[in-house]
Steps between C-alpha positions, in 0.01 A plus 500: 500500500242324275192404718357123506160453412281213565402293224149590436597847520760429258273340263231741462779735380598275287162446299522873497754491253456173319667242683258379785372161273713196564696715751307304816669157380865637524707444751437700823811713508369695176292670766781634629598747186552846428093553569453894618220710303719588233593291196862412494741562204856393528774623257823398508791687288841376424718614258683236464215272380655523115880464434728684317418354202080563596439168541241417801684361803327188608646506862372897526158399434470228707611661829296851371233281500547294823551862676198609330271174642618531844433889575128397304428219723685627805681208531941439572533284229406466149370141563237561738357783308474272197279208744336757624358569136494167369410143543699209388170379338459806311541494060637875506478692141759770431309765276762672306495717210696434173245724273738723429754291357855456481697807734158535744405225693470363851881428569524143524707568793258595699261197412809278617518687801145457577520101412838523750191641802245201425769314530523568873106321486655201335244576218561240257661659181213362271267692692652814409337636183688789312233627226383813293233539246684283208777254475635729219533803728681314723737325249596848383572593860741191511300288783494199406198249429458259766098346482543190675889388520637519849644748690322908485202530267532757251193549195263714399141513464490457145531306310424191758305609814249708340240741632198409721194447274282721686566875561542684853349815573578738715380867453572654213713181391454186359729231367669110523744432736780336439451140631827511615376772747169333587591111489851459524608715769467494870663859597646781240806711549474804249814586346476836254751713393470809555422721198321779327236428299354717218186419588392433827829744654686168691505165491568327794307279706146539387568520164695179508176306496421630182704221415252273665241469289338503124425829371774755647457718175129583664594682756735780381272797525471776732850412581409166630228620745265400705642147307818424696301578833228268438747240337699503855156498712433157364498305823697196370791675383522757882439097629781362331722794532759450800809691413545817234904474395571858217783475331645837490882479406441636201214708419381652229378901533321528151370375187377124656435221495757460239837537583649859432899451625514869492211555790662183744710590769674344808239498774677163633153428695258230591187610658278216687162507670166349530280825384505538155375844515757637763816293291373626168465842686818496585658430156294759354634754730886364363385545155377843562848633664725332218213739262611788733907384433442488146308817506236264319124661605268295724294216408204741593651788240522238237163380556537125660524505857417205612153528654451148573659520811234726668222252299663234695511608778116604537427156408742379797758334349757717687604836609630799259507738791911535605356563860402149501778381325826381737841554260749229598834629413758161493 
């Protein structure tokens, strides 16, 4: 049986791992989540999630998802887990990533699926901003542009929003946020897909907010290290942060961020969390066994493991350690 925790207790674990600002003016329930010592990771597998034909099955995803919210949040429904994160006042920003192109992107059934829970918060639909680094990424993706026409916003930082003016620093990294991130948003729900990348060993969570500011092309060396760490320490994006949703139904095992159609497979997954560290953790380790099925070598023996994770989580933006790490299975 999950134990109950008081609230205070609850929310000096979660500044622990990112979430504790903001987290004192939702409702008093939230206090009642999933809130042991260890970070938890939910992943929820269906094969049926794509059809015959390989298209994504909208009705898969949503319950896959709903499953997913309620074992996170401890809850019996998918509803209350969704207040419990939420606030009808809240302008919630869906991070995806479209960078690499047509084939590889966050599956826009999952976004719906998401915009299906705020729903439950009666979060107007204009408050919901889907957005990526440029409108052009996300045209090529198929989302459509939607700056200020009613119903779910959908746009990109550039051209329109811009960059803030001044830089923000933190450790080894410096660089503009996306106003979108630091103006236009209330609360974040980071949506990667999970990928290998050539460069930094996997993109997932972390490396999503690469697409959230100016100068991405900076911060490529030393396979992205100490750089994604000290990107994810900022405090305003572990303050905005409330819900981590990885699109895993179809992976890709090699040669990323582009997509390679002969390294994808059928993982049929969506992972979901509020550490970044333990979910990307966690996607990493699926990466590494579809290496092992494709008698690919590791990340390690091909020289890109993806160190960030232990750089982020000395700088305490969440746990690498699987001791600390509660798997979910859905």
């Amino acid at each position: 049986m999950t134990k109950k925790i008081t609230r205070k207790a609850f929310l000096k674990r979660a500044a622990v791992i990112g979430i504790g600002a903001g987290i004192s003016s939702l409702p008093l329930k939230f206090s009642e989540a999933r809130t042991e010592t260890k970070s938890p990771v939910t992943i929820a597998i269906d094969e049926s999630v794509r059809d015959s034909n390989g298209k994504v099955v909208q009705a898969i995803v949503d319950q896959m998802l709903g499953n997913s919210m309620k074992k996170l949040m401890d809850t019996s429904n998918a509803e209350d887990a969704w207040r419990r994160l939420f606030k009808s006042t809240d302008v919630v920003g869906i991070k995806i990533n479209c960078l690499g192109g047509p084939g590889i992107y966050t599956s826009k059934e999952v976004v719906n699926a998401i915009i299906k829970g705020l729903r439950f918060v009666n979060i107007p639909e204009e408050n919901i901003i889907i957005w990526d680094r440029t409108e052009r990424d996300l045209r090529k993706c198929r989302y459509k542009i939607n700056r200020d026409g009613s119903g779910v916003r959908c746009y990109g930082t550039l051209p329109g929003v811009g960059y803030e003016e001044q830089p923000t620093r933190m450790g080894e990294f410096e660089g503009r946020l996306s106003k979108i991130l630091t103006q236009k948003i209330t609360a974040l729900i980071n949506v990667p897909i999970l990928k290998d990348h050539n460069l930094a060993g996997i993109t997932g969570a972390m490396k999503n907010h690469y697409g959230s500011y100016a100068n991405p092309q900076d911060y490529h060396a030393n396979t992205c290290d100490p750089y994604i760490a000290d990107l994810n320490a900022i405090p305003l994006i572990k303050e905005k942060t409330r819900l981590l949703v990885y699109d895993a139904i179809r992976p890709l095992a090699d040669g990323g961020p582009g997509n390679r159609a002969g390294f994808r497979w059928d993982y049929n997954g969506l992972l979901t969390g509020f550490d970044p560290v333990a979910v990307d953790y966690q996607g990493w380790r699926i990466i590494e066994a579809r290496r092992r099925e494709l008698g690919l070598p590791s990340l390690e023996e091909v020289g890109r493991p993806p160190k960030y994770l232990s750089s982020a989580a000395k700088r305490g933006v969440g746990t690498n350690d699987p001791k600390n790490i509660e798997s979910i299975y859905v």
